[in-house]
N, C-alpha and C positions, 0 to 999 in steps of 0.2 A: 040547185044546190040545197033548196032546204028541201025538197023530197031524201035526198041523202042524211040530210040533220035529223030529219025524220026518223031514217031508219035505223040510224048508228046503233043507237041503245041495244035495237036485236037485232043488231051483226057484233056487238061486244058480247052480248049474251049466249049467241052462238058460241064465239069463240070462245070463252070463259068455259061453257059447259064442256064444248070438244077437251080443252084444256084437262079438264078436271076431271074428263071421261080417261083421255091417254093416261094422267099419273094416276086414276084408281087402277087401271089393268095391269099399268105395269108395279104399284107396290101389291098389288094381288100375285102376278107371278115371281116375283122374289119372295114373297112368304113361300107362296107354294113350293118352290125351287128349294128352300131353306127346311121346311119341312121336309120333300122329298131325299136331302141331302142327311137329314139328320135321323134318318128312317131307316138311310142304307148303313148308316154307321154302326145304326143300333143295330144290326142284323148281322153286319159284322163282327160287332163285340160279343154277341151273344154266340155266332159261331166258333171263336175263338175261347170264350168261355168254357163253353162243351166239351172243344176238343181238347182242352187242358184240362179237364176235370173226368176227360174218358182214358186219356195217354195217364194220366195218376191213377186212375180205378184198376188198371190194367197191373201197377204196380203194386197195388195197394192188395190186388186178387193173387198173384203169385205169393206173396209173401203170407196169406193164409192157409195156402195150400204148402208152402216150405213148414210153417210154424205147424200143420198138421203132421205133419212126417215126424215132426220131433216131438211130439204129444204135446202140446204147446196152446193149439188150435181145434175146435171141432169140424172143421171144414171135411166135405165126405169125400175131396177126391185129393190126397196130399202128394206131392212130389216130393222128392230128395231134393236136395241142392244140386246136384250134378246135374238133374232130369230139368231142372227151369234155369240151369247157366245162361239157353240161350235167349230163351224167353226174356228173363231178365232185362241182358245186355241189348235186344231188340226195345224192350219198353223204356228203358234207361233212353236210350237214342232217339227214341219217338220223344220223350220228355220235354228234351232240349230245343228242339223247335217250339212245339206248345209252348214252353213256354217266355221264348222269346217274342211270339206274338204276342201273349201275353204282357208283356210287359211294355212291348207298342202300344196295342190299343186300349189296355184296361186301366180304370181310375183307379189314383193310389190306394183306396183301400179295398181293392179287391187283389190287388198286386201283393199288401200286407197279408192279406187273410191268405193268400195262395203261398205264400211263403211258409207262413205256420204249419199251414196241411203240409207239403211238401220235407217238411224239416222233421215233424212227425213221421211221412213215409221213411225216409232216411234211416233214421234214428230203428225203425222197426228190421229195416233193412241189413243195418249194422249189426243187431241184435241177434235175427239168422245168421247173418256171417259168422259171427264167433258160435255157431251152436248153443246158442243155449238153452236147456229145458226149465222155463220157469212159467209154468201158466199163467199165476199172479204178474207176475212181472209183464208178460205180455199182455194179459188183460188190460193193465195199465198205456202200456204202449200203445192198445188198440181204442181206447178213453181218449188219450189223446187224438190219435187218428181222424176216430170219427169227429170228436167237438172241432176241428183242423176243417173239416170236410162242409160241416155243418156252417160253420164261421163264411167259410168260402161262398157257399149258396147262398146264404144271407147276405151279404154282400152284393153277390153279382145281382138279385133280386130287387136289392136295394137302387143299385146303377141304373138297372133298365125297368127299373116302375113296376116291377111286376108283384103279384099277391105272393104274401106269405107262402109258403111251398111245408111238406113235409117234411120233417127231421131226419125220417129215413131210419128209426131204430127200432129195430124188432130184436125182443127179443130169444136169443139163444140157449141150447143146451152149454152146463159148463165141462168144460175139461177137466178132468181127474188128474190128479200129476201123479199116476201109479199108471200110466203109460208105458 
């Protein structure tokens, strides 16, 4: 019995260490798990980002190329309205999913800032419908647009840690309104 007394102390040390060996493995793979879970997220959001901000650019390109046809726009390849109806009503429909994921997975202020852009597209949208030739007036509309779009990237750049990115503003020859 006291060879046993003897040893208790390391076979308690044993077990202590086994002990302390199991809970470091296993709070190491719940970090890991939790990292890897929160890796896939981002990758999600970021894909869902994109694809709302490529389903908008697609709207955002038609409607430069309509506002060219009515001297409005310098864009070099302008459609009618009739020529992009279907386009349009194609990107209109792509929208709507974008950006219901969008509003799934994205934090609220990238959901804010996607509204802005999107109410800006709208709004330019509305402006082609009624025909109208005002260059200034759509310069304006395209001010907004862009600072919409701008606002947007910042945002989502902000959500997913990423560096500052380009503004994306070059600029353009203007439109003559002797079109």
């Amino acid at each position: 019995m006291s060879a046993f007394l003897q040893q208790l102390p390391a076979l308690i040390g044993v077990v202590i260490g086994a002990l302390g060996s199991y809970l470091a493995v296993v709070r190491s793979d719940q970090a890991r798990f939790r990292r890897e879970t929160a890796a896939r997220w981002e990758e999600r959001r970021l894909a869902v980002y994109a694809d709302y901000a490529r389903t908008l650019k697609t709207s955002v390109t038609l409607t430069y190329r309509i506002a060219a046809h009515l001297g409005n726009d310098p864009h070099p390849h302008p459609l009618t309205p009739r020529e992009a109806a279907a386009a349009q009503t194609e990107a209109t429909l792509a929208r709507d999913p974008a950006g219901e994921a969008l509003l799934l997975l994205g934090s609220k202020e990238v959901v804010e800032k996607a509204r802005v852009w999107v109410v800006a597209v709208l709004d330019m949208e509305r402006f082609l419908r009624e025909e109208t030739r005002d260059p200034e007036a759509w310069q304006a509309l395209l001010e907004r647009q862009r600072a919409g779009r701008e606002g947007y990237y910042t945002a989502v750049r902000e959500d997913l840690a990423l560096p500052p990115g380009h503004a994306a503003r070059w600029p353009l020859s203007p439109v003559s309104g002797n079109r």
